[in-house]
N, CA, C and O atoms as a Tinker XYZ file with bonds, in Angstrom:
   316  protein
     1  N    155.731000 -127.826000  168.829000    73     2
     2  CA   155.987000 -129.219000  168.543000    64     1     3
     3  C    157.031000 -129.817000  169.474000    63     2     4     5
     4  O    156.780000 -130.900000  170.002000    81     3
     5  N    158.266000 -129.153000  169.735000    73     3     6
     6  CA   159.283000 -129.515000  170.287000    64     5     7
     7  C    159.009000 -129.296000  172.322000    63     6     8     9
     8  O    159.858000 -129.077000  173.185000    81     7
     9  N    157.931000 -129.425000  172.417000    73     7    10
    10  CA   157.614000 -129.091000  174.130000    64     9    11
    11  C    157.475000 -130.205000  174.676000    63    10    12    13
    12  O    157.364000 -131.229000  174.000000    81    11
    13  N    157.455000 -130.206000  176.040000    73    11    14
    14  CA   156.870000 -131.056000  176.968000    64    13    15
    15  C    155.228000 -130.726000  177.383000    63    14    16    17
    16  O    154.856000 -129.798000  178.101000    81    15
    17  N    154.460000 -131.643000  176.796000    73    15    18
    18  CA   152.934000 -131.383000  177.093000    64    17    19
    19  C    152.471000 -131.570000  178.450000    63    18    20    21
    20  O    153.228000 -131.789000  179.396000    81    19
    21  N    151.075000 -131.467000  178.537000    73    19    22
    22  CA   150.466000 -131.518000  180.182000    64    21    23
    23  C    151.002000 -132.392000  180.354000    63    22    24    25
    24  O    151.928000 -132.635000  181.127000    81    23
    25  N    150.234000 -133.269000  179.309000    73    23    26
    26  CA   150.222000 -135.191000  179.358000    64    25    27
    27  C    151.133000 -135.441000  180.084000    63    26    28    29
    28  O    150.964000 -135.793000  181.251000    81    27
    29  N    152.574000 -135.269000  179.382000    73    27    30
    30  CA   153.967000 -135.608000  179.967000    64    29    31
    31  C    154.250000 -135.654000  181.179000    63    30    32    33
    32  O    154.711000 -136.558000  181.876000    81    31
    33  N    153.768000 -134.011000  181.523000    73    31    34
    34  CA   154.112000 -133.458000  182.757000    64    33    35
    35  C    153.417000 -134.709000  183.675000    63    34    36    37
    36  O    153.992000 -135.469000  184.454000    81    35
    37  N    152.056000 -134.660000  183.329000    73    35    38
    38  CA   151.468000 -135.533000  184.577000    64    37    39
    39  C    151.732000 -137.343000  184.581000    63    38    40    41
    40  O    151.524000 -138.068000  185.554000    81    39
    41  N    152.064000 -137.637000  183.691000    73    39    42
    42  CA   152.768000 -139.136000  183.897000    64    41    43
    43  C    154.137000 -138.803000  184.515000    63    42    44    45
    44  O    154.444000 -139.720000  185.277000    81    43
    45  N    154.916000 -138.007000  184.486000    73    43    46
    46  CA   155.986000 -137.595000  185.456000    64    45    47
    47  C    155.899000 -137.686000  186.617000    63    46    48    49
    48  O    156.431000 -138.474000  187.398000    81    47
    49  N    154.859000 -136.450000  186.848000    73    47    50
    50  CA   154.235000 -136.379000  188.518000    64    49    51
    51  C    153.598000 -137.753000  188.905000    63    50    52    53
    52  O    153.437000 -138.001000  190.099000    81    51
    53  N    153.383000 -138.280000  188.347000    73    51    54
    54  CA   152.652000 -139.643000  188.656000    64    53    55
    55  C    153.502000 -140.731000  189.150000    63    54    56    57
    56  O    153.195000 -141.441000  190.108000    81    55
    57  N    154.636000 -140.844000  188.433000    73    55    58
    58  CA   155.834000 -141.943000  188.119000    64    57    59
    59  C    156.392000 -141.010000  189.434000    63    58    60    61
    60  O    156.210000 -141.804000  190.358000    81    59
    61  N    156.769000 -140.204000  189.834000    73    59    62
    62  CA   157.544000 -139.445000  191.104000    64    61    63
    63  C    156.656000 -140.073000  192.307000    63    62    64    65
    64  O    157.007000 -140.653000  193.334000    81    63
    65  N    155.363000 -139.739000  191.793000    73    63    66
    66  CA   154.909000 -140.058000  193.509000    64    65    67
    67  C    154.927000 -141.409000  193.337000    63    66    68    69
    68  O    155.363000 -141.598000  194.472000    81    67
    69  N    154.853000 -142.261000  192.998000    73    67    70
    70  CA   154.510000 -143.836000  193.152000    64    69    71
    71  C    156.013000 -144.221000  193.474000    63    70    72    73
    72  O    156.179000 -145.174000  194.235000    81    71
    73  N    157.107000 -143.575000  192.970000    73    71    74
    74  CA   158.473000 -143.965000  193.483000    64    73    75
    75  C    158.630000 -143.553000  195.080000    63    74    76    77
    76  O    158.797000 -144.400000  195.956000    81    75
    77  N    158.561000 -142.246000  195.311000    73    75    78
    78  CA   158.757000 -141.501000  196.431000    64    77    79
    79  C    157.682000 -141.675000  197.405000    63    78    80    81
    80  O    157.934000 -142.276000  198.449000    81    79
    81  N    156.482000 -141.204000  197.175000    73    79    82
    82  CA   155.543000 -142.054000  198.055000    64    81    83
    83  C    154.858000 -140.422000  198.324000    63    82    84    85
    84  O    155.639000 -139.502000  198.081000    81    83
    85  N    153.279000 -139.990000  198.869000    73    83    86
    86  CA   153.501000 -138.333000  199.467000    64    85    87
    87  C    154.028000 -138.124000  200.346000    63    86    88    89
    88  O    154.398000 -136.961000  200.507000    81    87
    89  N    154.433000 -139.444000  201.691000    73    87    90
    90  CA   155.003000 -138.574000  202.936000    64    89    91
    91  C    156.407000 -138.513000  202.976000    63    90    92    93
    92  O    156.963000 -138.749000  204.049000    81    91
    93  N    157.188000 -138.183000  201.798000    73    91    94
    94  CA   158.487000 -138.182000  201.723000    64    93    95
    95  C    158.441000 -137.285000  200.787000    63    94    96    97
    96  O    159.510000 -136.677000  200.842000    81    95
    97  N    157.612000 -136.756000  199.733000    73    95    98
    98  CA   157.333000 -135.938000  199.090000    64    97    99
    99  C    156.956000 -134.699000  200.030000    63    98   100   101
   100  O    157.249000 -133.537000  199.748000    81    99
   101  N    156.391000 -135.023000  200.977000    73    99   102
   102  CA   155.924000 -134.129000  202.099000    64   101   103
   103  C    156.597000 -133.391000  203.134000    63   102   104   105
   104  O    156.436000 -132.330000  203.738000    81   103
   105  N    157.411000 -134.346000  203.110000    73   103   106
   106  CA   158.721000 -133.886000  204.135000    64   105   107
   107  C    160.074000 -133.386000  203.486000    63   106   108   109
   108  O    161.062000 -133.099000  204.162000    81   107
   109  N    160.024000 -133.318000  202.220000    73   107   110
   110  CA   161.137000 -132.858000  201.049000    64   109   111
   111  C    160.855000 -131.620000  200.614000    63   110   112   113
   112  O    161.731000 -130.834000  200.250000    81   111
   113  N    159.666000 -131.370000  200.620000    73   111   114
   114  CA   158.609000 -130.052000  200.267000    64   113   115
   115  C    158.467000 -128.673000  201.627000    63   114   116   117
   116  O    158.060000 -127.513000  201.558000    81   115
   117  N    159.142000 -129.685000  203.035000    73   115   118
   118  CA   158.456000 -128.704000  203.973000    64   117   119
   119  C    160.312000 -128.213000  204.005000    63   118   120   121
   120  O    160.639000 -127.038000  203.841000    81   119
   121  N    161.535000 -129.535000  204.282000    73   119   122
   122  CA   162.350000 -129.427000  203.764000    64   121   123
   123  C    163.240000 -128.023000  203.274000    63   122   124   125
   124  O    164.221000 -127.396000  203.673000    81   123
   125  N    162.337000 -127.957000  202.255000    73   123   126
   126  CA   162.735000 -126.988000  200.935000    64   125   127
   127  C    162.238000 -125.412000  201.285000    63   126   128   129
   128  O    162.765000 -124.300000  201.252000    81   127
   129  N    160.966000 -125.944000  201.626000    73   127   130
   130  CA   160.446000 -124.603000  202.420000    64   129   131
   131  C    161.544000 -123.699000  203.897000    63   130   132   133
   132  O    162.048000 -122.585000  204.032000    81   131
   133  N    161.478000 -124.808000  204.628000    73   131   134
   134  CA   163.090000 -124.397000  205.394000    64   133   135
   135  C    163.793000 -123.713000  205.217000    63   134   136   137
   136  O    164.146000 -122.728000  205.865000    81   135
   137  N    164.241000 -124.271000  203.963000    73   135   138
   138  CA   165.755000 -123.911000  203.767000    64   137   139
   139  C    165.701000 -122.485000  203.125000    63   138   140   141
   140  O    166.624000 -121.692000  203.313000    81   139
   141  N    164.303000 -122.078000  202.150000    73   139   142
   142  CA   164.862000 -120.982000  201.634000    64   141   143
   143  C    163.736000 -119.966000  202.633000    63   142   144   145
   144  O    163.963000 -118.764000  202.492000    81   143
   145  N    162.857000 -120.223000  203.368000    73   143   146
   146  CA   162.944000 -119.444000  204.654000    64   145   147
   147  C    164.586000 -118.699000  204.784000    63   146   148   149
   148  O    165.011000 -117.611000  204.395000    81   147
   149  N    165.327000 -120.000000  205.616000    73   147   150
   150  CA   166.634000 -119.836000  205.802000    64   149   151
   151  C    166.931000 -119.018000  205.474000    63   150   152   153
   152  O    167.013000 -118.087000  206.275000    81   151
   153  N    167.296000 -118.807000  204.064000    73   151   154
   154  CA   168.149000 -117.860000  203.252000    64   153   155
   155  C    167.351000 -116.571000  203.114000    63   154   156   157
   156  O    168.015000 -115.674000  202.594000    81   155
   157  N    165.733000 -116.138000  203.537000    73   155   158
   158  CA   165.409000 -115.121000  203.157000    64   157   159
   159  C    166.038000 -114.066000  204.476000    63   158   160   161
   160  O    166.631000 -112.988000  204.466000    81   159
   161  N    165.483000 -115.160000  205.767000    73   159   162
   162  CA   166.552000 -114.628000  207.211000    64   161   163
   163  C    167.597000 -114.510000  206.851000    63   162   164   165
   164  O    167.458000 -113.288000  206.894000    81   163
   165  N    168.738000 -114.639000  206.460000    73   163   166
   166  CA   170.170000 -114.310000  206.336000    64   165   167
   167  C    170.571000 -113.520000  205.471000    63   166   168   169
   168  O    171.718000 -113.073000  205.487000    81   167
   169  N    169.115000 -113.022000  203.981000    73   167   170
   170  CA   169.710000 -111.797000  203.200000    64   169   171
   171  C    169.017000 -110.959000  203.877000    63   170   172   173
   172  O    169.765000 -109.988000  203.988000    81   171
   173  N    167.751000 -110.658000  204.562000    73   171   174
   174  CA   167.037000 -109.287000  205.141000    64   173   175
   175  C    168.133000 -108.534000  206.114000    63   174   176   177
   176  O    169.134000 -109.179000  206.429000    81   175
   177  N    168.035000 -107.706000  206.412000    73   175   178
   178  CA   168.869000 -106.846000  207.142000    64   177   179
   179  C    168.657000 -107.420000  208.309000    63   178   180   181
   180  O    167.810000 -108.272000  208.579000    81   179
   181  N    169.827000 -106.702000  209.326000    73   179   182
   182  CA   170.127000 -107.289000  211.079000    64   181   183
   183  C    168.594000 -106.835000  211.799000    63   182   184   185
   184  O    167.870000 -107.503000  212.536000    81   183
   185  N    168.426000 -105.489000  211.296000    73   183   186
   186  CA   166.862000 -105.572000  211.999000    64   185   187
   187  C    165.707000 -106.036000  212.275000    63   186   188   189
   188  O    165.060000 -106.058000  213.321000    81   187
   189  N    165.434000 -106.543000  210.859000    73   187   190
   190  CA   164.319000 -107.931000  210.683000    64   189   191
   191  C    164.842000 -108.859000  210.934000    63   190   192   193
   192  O    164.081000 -109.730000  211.356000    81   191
   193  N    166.325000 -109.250000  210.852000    73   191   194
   194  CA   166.640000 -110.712000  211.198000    64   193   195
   195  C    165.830000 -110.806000  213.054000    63   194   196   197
   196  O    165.136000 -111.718000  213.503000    81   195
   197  N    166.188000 -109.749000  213.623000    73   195   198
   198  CA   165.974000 -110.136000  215.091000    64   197   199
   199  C    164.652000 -110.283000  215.065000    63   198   200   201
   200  O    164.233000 -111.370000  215.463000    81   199
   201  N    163.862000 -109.472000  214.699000    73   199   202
   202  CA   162.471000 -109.592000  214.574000    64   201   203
   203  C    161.575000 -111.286000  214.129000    63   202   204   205
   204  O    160.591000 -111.876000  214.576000    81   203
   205  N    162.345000 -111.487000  213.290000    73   203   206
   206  CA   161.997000 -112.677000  212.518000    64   205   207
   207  C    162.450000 -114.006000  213.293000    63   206   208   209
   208  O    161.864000 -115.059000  213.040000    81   207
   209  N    163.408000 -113.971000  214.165000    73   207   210
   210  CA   163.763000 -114.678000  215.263000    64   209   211
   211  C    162.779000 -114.710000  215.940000    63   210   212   213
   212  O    161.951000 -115.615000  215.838000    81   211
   213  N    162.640000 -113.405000  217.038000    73   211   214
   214  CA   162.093000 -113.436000  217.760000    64   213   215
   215  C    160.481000 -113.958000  217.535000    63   214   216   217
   216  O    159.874000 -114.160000  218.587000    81   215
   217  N    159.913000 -114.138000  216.581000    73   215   218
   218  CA   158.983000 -114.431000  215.683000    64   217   219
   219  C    158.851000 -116.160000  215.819000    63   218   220   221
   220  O    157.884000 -116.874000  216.084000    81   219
   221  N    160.048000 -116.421000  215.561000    73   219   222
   222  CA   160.295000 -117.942000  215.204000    64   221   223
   223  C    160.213000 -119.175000  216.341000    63   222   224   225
   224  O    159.776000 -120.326000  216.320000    81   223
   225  N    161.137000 -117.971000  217.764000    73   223   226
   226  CA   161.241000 -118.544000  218.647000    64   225   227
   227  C    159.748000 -118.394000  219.618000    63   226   228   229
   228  O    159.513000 -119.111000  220.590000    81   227
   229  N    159.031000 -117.539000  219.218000    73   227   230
   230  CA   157.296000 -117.599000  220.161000    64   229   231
   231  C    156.812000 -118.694000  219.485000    63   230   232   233
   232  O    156.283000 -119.527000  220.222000    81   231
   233  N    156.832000 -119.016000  218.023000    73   231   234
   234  CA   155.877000 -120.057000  217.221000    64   233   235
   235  C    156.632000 -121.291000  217.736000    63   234   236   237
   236  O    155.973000 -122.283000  218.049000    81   235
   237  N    158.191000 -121.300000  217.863000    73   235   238
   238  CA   158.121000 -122.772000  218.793000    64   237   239
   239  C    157.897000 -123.168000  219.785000    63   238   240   241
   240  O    157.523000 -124.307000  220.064000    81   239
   241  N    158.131000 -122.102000  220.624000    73   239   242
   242  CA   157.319000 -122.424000  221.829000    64   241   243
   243  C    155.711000 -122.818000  221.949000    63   242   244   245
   244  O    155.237000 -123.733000  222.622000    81   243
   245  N    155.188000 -122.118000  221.327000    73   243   246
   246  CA   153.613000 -122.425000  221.354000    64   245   247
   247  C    153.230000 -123.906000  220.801000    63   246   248   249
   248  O    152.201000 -124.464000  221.184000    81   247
   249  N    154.034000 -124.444000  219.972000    73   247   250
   250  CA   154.232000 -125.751000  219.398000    64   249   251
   251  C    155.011000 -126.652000  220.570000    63   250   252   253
   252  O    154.457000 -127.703000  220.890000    81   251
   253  N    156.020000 -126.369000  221.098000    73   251   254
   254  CA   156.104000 -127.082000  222.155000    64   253   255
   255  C    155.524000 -127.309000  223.042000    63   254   256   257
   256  O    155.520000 -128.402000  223.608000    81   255
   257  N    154.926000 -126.375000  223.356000    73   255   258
   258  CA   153.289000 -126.332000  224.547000    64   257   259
   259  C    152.374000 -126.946000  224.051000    63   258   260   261
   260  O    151.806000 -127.658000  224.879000    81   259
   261  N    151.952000 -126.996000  223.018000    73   259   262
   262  CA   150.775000 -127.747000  222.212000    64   261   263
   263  C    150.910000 -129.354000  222.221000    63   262   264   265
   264  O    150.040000 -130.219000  222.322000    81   263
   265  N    152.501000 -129.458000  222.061000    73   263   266
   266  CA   152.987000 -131.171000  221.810000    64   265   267
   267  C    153.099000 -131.547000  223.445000    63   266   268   269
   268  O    153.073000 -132.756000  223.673000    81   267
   269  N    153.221000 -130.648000  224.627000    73   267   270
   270  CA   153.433000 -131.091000  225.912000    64   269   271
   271  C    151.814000 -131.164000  226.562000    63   270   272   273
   272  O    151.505000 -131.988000  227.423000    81   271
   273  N    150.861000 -130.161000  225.992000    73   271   274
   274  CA   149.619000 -130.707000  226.397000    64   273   275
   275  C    148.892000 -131.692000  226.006000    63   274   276   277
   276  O    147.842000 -132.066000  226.528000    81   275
   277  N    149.808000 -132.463000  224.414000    73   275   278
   278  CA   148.841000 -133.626000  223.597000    64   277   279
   279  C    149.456000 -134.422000  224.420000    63   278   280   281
   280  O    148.645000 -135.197000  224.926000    81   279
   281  N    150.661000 -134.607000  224.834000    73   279   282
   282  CA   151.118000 -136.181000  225.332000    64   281   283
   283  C    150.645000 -136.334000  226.219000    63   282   284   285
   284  O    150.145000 -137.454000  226.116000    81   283
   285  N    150.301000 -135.735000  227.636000    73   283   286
   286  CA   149.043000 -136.970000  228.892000    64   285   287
   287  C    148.224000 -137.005000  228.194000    63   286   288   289
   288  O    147.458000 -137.722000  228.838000    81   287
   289  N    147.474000 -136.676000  226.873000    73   287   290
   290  CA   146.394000 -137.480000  226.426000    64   289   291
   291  C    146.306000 -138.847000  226.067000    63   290   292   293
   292  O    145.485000 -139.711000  226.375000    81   291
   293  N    147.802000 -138.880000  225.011000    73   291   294
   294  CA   148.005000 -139.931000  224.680000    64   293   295
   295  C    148.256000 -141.007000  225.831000    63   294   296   297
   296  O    147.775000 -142.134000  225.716000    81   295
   297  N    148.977000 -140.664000  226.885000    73   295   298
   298  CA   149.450000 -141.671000  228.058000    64   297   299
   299  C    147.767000 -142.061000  228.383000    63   298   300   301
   300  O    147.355000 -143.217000  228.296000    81   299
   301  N    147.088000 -141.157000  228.681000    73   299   302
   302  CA   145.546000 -141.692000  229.179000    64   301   303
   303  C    145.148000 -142.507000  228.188000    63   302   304   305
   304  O    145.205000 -143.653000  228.635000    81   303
   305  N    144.852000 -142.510000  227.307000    73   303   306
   306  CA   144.574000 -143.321000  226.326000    64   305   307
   307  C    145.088000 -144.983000  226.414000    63   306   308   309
   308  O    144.350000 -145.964000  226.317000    81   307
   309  N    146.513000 -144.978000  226.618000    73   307   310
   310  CA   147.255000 -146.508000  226.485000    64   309   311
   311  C    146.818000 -147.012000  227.706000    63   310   312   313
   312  O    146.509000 -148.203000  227.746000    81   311
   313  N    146.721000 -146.225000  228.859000    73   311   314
   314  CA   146.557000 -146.999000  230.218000    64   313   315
   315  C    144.875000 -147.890000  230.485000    63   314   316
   316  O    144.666000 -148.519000  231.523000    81   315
């Protein structure tokens, strides 16, 4: 008797996104994901930490390469 039902729950979730909007919900969510990434790197031991670096720093690079081969697309495009 004394609970919070689905119902509730989902007029909540409802009333959140119509305040917040999803792409701020989206970016609060990836955010969050971050951060306790973060913290799983800083309790694993020094051995996986390097590993998990070294891990981190190939996936940005490949993302930086990816974002440096989309932009002359975009420039072709405006011209």
């Amino acid at each position: 008797m004394g609970g919070i039902s689905i119902w509730q729950l989902l007029i909540i979730a409802l009333i959140v996104i119509l305040l917040f909007g999803t792409k701020k919900l989206r970016s609060l969510g990836g955010d969050l994901g971050g951060a306790v990434k973060g913290f799983k790197n800083a309790m694993s031991p020094e051995e996986e930490n390097k590993s998990i670096e070294d891990k981190d720093k190939d996936q940005t690079a490949a993302t930086s390469q990816q974002a440096a081969e989309k932009q002359p697309e975009s420039k072709d495009k405006q011209a």
